[in-house]
Each structure stands twice: as C-alpha cells, then as structure tokens.
Z-matrix of the N, CA and C atoms (Angstrom, degrees):
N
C 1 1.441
C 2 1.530 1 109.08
N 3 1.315 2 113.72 1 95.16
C 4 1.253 3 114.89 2 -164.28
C 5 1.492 4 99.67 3 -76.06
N 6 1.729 5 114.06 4 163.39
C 7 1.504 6 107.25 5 -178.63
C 8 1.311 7 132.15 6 78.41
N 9 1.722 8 106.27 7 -35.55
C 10 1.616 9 100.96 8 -173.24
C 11 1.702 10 92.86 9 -110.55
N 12 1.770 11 104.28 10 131.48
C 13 1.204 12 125.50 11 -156.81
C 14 2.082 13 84.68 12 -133.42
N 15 1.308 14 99.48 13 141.49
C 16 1.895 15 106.38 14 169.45
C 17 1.361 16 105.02 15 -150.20
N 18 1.065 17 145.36 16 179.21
C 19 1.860 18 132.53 17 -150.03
C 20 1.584 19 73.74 18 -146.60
N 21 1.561 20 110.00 19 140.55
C 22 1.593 21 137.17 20 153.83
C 23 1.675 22 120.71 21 -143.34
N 24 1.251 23 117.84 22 142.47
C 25 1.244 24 121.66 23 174.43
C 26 1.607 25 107.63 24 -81.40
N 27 1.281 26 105.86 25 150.92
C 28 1.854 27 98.82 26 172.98
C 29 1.404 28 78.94 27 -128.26
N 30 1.507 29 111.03 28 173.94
C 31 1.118 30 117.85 29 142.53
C 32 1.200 31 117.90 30 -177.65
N 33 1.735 32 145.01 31 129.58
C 34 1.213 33 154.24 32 -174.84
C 35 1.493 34 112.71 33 -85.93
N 36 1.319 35 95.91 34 139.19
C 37 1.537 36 94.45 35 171.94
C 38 1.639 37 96.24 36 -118.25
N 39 1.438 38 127.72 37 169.77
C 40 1.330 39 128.06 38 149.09
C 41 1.513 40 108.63 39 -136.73
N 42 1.335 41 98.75 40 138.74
C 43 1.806 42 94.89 41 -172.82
C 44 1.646 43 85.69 42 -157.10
N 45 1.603 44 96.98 43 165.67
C 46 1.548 45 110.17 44 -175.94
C 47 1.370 46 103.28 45 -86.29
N 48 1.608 47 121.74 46 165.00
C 49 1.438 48 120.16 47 157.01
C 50 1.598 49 101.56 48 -175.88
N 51 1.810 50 93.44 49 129.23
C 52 1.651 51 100.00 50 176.88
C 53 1.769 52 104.99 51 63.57
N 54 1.496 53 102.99 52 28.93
C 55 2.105 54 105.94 53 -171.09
C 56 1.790 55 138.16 54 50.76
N 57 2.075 56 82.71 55 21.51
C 58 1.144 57 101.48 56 173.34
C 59 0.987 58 122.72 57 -107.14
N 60 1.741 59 146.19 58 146.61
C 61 1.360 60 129.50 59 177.47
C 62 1.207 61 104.92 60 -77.76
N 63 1.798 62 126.98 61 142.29
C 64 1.811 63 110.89 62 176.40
C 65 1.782 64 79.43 63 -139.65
N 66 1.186 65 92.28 64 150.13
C 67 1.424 66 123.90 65 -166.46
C 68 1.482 67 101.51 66 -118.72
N 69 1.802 68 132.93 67 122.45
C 70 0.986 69 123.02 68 -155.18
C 71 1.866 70 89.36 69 -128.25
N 72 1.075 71 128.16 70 126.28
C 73 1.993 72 119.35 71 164.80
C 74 1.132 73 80.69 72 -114.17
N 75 1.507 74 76.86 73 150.81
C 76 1.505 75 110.48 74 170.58
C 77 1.471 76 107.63 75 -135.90
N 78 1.075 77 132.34 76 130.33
C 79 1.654 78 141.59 77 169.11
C 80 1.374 79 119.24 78 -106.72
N 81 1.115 80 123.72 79 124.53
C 82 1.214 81 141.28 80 -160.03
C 83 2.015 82 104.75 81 -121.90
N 84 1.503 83 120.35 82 73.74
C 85 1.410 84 107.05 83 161.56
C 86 1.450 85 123.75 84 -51.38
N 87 1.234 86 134.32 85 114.13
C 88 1.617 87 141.19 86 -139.61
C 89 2.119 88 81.22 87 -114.75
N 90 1.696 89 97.89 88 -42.37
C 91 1.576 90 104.57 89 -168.33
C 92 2.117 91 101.66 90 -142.49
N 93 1.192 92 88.06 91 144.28
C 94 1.797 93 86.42 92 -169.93
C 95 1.206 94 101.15 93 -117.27
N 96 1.131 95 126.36 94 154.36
C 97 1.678 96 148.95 95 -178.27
C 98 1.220 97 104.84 96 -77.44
N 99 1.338 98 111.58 97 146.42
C 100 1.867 99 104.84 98 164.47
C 101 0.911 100 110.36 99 -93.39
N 102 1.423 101 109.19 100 163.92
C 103 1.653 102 155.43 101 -150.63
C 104 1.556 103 97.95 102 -51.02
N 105 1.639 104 103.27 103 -50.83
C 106 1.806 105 110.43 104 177.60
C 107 1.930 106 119.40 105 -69.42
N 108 1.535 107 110.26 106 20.25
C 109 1.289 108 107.13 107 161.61
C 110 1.525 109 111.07 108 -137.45
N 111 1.296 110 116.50 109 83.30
C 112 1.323 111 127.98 110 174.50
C 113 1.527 112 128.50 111 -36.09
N 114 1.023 113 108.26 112 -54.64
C 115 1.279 114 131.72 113 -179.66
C 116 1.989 115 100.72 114 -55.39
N 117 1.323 116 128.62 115 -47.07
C 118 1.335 117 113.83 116 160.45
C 119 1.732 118 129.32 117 -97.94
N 120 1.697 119 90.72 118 55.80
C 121 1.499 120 105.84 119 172.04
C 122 1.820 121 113.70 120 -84.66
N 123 0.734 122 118.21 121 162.38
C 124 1.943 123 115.13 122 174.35
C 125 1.477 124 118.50 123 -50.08
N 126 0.901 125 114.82 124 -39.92
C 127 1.666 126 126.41 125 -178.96
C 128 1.619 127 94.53 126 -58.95
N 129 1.426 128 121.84 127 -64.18
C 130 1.819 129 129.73 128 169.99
C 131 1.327 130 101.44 129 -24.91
N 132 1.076 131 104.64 130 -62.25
C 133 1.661 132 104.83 131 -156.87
C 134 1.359 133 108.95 132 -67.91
N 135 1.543 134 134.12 133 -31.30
C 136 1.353 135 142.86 134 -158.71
C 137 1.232 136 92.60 135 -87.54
N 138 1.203 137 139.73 136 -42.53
C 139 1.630 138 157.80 137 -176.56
C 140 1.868 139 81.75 138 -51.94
N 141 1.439 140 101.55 139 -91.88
C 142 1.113 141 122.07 140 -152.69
C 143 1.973 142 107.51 141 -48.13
N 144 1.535 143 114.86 142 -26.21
C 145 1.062 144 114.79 143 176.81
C 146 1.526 145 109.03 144 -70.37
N 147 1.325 146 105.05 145 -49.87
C 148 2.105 147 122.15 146 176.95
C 149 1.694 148 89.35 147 -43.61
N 150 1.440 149 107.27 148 -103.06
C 151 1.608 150 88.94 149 -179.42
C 152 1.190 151 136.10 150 -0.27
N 153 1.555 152 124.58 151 -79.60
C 154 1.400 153 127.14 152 166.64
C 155 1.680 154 124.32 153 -50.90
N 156 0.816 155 113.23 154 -49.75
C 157 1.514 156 125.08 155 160.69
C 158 1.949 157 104.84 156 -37.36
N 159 1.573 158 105.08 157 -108.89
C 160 1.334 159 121.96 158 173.41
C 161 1.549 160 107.88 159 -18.82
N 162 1.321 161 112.72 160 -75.82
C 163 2.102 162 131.59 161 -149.90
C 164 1.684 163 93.31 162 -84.06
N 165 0.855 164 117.94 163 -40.80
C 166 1.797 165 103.39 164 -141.18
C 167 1.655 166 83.19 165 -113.04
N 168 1.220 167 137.70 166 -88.06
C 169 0.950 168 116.17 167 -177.31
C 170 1.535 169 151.11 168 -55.04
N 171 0.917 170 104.82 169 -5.05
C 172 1.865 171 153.05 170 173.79
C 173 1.790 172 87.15 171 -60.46
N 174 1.657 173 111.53 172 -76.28
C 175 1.338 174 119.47 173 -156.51
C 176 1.557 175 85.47 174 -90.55
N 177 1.161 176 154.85 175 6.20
C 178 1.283 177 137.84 176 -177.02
C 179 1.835 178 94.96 177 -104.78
N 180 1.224 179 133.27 178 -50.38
C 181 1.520 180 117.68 179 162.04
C 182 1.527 181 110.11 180 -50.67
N 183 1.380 182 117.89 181 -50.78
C 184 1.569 183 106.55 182 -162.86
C 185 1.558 184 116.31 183 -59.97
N 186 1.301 185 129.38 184 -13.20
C 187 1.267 186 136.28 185 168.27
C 188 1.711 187 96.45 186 -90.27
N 189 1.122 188 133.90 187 16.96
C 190 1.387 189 118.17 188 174.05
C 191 1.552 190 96.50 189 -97.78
C-alpha cells in the first residue's frame, strides 16, 4: 500500500525465566489505519507477528 504510512512502537525485551530465555514484543499502535484497509486490522498484525515470532526467527537462531 504505497503512500499509506501510521506510526507504532515495537519493542523486544529478552530476559531469563525458570533458565529459559523468553522473548517478550510488544506493539504499540501510536496511529491506526482506516476501516477501508483491512489487511492492517489487529488480527494482521498478530498473524504477522506469530509468523515472525514462531517461523522466521525460530529457524533464523536455529541455523546460528
């Protein structure tokens, strides 16, 4: 969606717990999209975080 720009905070924490590493995001919508772009509704973003979270970074340490 070229052009349409909205401001969010991310931010990762990593901290130990129980001698496990846990990795915490947090997303912060600062500015929200309108109603006529579906695709950056909340559900999108939770998707799109799971993916990255779970798949991509998951297999991007395990090759480390």
């Amino acid at each position: 969606m070229r052009g349409i720009s909205r401001d969010s905070f991310v931010k990762f924490e990593l901290f130990e717990e129980n001698k496990m590493k846990k990795l915490r995001l947090t997303h912060q919508v600062l500015e929200y999209f309108p109603d006529e772009f579906p695709e950056f509704n909340g559900e999108s973003f939770v998707e799109g975080w799971t993916f990255f979270i779970k798949i991509s970074l998951k297999e991007f340490l395990e090759k480390k």
